[in-house]
C-alpha positions as CSV (number, residue, x, y, z in Angstrom):
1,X,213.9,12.6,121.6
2,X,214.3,9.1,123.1
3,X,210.9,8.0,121.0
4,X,212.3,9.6,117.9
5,X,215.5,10.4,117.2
6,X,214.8,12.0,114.0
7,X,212.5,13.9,115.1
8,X,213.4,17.6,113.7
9,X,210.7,20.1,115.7
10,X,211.9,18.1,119.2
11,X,215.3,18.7,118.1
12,X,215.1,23.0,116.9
13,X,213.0,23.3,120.1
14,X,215.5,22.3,122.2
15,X,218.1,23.9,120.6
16,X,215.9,27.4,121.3
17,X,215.8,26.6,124.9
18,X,219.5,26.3,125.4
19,X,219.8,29.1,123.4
20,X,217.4,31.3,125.4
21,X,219.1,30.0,128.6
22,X,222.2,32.0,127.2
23,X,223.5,28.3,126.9
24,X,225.1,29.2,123.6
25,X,227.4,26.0,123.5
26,X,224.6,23.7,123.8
27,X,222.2,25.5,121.5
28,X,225.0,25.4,118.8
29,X,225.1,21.4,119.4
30,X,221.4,21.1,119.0
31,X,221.2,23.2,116.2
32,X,223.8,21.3,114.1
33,X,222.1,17.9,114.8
34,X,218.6,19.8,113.8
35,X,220.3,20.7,110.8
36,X,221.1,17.9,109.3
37,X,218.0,16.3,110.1
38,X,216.0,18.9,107.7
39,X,218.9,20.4,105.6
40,X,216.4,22.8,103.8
41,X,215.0,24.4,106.9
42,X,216.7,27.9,107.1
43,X,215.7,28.4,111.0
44,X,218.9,25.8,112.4
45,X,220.9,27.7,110.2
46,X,220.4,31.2,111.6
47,X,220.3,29.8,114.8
48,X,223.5,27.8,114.4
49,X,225.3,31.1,113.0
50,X,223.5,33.4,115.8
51,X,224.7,31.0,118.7
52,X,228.3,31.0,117.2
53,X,228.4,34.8,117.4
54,X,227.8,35.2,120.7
55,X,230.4,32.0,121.5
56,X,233.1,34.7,120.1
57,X,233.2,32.0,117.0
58,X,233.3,34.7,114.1
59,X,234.8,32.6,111.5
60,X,232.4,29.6,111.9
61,X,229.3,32.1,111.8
62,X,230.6,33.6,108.9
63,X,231.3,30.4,106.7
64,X,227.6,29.0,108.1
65,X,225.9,32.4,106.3
């Protein structure tokens, strides 16, 4: 990430790692920067909304599906 800010895969991996570290606040963090960098990727989005979930943040996971 400090080479390439932009740089989408670097960012969605990331995101995975926090999330599979049960680091849910983090991953959601990750996945909303990887987001907007590719807004027509549907993986951030499900990962953004599955991260929310288990934060307890029902309404946000609803209105990202």
């Amino acid at each position: 990430m400090r080479k390439d800010l932009n740089h989408y895969g670097c960012a969605f991996n990331i995101a995975m790692t926090f999330f599979e570290q049960g680091k849910n606040q983090n991953a959601l963090k990750w996945f909303k920067f990887a987001k907007k960098m590719e807004p027509t990727k549907k993986d951030p989005y499900l990962g953004e909304a599955t991260a929310a979930f288990k934060l307890g943040l029902i309404d946000e996971c609803m209105s990202i599906i």
